[in-house]
TORPA-4810 file (N, C-alpha, C, O; in nm, 3 decimals):
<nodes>
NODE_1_1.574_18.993_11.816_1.695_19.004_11.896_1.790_19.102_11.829_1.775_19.152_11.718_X
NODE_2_1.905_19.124_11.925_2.000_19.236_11.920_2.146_19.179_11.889_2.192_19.132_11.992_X
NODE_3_2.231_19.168_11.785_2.354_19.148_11.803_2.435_19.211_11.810_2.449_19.301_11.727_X
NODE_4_2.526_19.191_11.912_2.643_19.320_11.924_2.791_19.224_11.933_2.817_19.131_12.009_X
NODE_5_2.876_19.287_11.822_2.947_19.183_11.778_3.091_19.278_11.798_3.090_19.393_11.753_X
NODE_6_3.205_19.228_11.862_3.319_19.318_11.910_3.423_19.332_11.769_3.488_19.242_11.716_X
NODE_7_3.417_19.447_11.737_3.494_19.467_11.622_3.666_19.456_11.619_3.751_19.427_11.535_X
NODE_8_3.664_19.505_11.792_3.839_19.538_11.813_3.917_19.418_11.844_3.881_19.373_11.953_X
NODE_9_4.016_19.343_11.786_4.079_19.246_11.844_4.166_19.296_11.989_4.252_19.209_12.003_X
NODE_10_4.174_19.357_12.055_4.260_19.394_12.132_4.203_19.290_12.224_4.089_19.247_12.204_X
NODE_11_4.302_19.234_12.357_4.288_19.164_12.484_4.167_19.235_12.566_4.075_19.177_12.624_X
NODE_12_4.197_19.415_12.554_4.140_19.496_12.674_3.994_19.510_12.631_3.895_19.540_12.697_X
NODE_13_4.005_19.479_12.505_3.855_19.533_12.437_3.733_19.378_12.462_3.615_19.366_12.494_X
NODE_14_3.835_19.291_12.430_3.796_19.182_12.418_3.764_19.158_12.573_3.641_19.166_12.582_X
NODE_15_3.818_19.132_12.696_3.768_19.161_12.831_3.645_19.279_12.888_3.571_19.262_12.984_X
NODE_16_3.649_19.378_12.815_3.555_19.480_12.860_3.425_19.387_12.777_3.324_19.348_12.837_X
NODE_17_3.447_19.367_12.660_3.336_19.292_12.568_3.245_19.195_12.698_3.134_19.216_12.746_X
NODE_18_3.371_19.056_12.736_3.304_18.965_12.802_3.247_19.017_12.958_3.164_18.957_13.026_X
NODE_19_3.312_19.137_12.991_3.227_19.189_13.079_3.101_19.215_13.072_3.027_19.125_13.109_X
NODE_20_3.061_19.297_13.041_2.949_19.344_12.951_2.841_19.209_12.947_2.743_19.198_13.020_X
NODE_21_2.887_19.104_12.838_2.793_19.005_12.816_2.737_18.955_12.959_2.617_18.940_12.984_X
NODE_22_2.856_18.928_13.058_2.865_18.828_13.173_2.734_18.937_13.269_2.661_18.884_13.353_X
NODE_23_2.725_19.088_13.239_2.670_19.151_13.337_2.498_19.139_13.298_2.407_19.112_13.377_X
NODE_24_2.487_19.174_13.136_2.370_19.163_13.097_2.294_19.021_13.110_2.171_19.023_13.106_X
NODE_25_2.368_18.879_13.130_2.375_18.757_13.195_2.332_18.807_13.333_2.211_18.827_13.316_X
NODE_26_2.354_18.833_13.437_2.313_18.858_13.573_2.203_18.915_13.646_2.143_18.897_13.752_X
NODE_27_2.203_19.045_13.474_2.113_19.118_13.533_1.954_19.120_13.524_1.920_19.183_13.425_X
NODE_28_1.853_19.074_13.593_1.757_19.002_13.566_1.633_19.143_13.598_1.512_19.141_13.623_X
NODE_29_1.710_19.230_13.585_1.607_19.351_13.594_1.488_19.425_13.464_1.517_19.486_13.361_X
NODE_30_1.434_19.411_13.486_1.370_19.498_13.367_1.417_19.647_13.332_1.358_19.721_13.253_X
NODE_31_1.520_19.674_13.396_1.542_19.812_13.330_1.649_19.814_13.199_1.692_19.902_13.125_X
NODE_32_1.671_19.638_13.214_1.765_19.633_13.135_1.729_19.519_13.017_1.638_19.439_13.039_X
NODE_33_1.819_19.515_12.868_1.793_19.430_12.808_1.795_19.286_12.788_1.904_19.242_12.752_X
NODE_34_1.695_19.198_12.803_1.699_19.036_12.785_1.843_19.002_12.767_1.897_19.083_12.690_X
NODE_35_1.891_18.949_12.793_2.008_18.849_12.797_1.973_18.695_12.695_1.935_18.597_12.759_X
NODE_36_1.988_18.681_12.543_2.004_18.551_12.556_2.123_18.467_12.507_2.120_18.354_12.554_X
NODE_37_2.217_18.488_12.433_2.338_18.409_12.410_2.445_18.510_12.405_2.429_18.631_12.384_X
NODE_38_2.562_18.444_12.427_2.720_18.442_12.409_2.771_18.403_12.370_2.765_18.284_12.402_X
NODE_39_2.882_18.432_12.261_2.933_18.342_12.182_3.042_18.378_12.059_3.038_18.495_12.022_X
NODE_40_3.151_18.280_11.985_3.191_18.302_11.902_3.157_18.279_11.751_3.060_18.204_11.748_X
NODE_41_3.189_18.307_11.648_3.121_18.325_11.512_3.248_18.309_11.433_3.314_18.385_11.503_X
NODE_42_3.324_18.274_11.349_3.395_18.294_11.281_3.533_18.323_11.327_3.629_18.305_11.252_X
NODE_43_3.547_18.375_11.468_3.673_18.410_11.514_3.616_18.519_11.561_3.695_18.604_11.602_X
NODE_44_3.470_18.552_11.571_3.380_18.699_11.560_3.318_18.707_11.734_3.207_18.660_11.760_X
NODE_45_3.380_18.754_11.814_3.321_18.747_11.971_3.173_18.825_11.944_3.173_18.922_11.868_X
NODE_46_3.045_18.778_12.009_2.926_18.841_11.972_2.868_18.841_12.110_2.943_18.789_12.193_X
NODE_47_2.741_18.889_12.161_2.647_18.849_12.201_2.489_18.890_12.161_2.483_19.003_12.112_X
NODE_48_2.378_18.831_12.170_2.227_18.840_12.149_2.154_18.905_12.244_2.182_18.856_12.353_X
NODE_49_2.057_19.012_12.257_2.028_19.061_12.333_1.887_19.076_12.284_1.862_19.036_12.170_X
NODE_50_1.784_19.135_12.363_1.662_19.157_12.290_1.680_19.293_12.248_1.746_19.382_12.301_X
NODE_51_1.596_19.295_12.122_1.585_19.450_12.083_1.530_19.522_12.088_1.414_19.509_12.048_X
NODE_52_1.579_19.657_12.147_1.505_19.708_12.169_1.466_19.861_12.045_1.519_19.866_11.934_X
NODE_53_1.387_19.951_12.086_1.375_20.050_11.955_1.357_20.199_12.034_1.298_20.205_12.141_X
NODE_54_1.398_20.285_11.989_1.378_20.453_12.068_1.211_20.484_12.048_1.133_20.478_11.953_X
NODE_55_1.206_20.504_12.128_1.077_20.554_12.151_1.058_20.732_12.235_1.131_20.775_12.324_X
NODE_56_0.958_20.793_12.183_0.963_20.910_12.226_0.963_20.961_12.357_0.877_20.907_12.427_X
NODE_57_1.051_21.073_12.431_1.019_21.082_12.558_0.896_21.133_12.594_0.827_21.186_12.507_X
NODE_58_0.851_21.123_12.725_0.705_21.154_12.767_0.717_21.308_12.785_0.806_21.387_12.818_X
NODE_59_0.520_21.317_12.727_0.541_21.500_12.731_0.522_21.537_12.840_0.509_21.660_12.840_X
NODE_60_0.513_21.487_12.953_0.434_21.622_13.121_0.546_21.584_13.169_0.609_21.478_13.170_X
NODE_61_0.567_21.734_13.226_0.701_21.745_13.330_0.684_21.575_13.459_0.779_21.497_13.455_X
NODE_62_0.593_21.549_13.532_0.564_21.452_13.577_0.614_21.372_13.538_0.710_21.343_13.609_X
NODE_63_0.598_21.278_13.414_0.618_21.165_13.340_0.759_21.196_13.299_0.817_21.092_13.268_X
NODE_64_0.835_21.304_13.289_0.981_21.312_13.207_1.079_21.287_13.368_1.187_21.228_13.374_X
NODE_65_1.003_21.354_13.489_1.093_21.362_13.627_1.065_21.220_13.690_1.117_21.212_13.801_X
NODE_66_0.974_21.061_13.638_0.982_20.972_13.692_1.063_20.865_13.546_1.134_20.767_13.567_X
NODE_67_1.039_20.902_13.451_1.143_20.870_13.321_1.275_20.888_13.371_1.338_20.784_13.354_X
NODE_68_1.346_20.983_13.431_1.485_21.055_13.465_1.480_20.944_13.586_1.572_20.864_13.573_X
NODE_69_1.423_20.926_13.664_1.413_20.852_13.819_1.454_20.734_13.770_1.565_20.688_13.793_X
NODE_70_1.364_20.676_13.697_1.387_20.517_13.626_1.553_20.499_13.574_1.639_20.421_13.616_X
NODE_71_1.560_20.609_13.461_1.703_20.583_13.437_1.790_20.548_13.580_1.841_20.441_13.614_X
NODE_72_1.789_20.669_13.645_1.895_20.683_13.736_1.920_20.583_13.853_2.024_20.569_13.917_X
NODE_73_1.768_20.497_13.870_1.767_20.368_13.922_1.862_20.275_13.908_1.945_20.228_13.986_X
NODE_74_1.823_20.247_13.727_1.921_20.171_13.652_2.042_20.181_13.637_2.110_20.085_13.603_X
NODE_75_2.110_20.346_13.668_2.244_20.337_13.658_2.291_20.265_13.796_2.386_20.188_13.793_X
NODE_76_2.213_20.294_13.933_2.252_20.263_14.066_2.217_20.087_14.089_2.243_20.017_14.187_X
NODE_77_2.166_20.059_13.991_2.152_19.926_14.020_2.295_19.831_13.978_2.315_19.716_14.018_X
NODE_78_2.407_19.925_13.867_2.486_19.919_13.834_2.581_19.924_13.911_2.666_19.836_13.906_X
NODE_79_2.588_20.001_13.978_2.642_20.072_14.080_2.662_19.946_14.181_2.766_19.886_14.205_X
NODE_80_2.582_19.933_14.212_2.580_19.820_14.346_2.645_19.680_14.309_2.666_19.595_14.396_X
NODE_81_2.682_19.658_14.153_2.669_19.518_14.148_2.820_19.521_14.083_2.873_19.433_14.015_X
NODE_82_2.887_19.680_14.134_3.029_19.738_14.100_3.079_19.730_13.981_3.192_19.692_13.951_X
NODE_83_2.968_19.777_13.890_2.982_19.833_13.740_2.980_19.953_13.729_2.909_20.014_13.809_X
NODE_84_3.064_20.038_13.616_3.027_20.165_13.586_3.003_20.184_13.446_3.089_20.160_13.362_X
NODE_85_2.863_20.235_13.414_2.803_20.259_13.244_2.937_20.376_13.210_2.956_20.486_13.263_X
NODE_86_3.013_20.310_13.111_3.079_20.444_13.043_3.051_20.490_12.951_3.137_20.536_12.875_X
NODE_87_2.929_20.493_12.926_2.863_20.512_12.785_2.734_20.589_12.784_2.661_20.581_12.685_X
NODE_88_2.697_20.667_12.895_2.530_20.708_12.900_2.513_20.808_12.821_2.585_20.902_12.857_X
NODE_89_2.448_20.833_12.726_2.378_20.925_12.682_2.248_20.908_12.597_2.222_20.788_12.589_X
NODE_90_2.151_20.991_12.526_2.055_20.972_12.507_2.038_20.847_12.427_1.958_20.768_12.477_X
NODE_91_2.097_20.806_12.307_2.084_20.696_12.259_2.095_20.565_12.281_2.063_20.470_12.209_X
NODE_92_2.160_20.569_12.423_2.157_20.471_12.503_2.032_20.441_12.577_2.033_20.323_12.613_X
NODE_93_1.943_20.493_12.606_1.820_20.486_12.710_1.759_20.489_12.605_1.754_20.579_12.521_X
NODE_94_1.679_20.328_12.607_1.571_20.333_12.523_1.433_20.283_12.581_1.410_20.290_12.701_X
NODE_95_1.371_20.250_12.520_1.235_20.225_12.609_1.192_20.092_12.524_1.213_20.065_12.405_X
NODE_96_1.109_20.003_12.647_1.089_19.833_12.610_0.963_19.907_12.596_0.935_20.015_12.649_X
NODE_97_0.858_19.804_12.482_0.740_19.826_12.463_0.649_19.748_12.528_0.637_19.627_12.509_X
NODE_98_0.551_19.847_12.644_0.487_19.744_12.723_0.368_19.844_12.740_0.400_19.943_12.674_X
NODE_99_0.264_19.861_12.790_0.174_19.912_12.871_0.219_20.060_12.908_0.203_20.165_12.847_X
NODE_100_0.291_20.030_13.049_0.371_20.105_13.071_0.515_20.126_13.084_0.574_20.108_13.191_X
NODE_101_0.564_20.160_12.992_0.679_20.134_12.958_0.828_20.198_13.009_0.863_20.291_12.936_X
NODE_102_0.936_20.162_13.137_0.973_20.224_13.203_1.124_20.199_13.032_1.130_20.139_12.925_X
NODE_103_1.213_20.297_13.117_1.334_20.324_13.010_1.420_20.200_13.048_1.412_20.136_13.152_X
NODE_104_1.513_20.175_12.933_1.641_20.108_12.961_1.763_20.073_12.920_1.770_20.019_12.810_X
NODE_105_1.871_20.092_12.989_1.959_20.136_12.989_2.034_20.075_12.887_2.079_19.976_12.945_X
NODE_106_2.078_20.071_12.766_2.202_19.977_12.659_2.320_20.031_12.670_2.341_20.147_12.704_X
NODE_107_2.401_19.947_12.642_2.543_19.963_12.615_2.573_20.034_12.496_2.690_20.052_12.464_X
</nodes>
């Protein structure tokens, strides 16, 4: 598992935080990461996520233009459920290890 633990005491930070947890809670998609706890620590707002690891992008133009598709799925699946990722870039899209392994999206 993944812990991501909110460093900023602010109200606004601390609300965007429990957003976040409450969405990865909902979202039961595979493009995105396991959801399993929420919670406080010490006075320490956290949540658990599965972990995931970067993995290399695919070499044939084919495989990189349905890689790009997958992402962009995942951002629209966001989209619909009236979230916006403010955070996309490459180190964010990582890939779950499976067979075939589509990308997915982290915070």
């Amino acid at each position: 598992a993944a812990v991501k633990v909110l460093m900023r005491e602010d109200e606004k930070s601390h609300k965007r935080f429990e957003r976040e947890a409450k969405l990865l809670f909902e979202l039961k998609s595979v493009l995105f990461p396991r959801f399993y706890s929420y919670g406080e620590a010490n006075g320490v707002a956290y949540f658990a996520m599965e972990l995931l690891e970067p993995g290399d992008l695919p070499k044939s133009e084919k495989a990189i233009v349905e890689f790009l598709e997958t992402v962009s799925d995942g951002v629209a699946e966001l989209h619909v459920k009236g979230y916006i990722h403010r955070d996309i870039k490459p180190r964010n899209i990582l890939w779950k290890r499976r067979i075939s392994p589509p990308p997915v999206i982290s915070s």
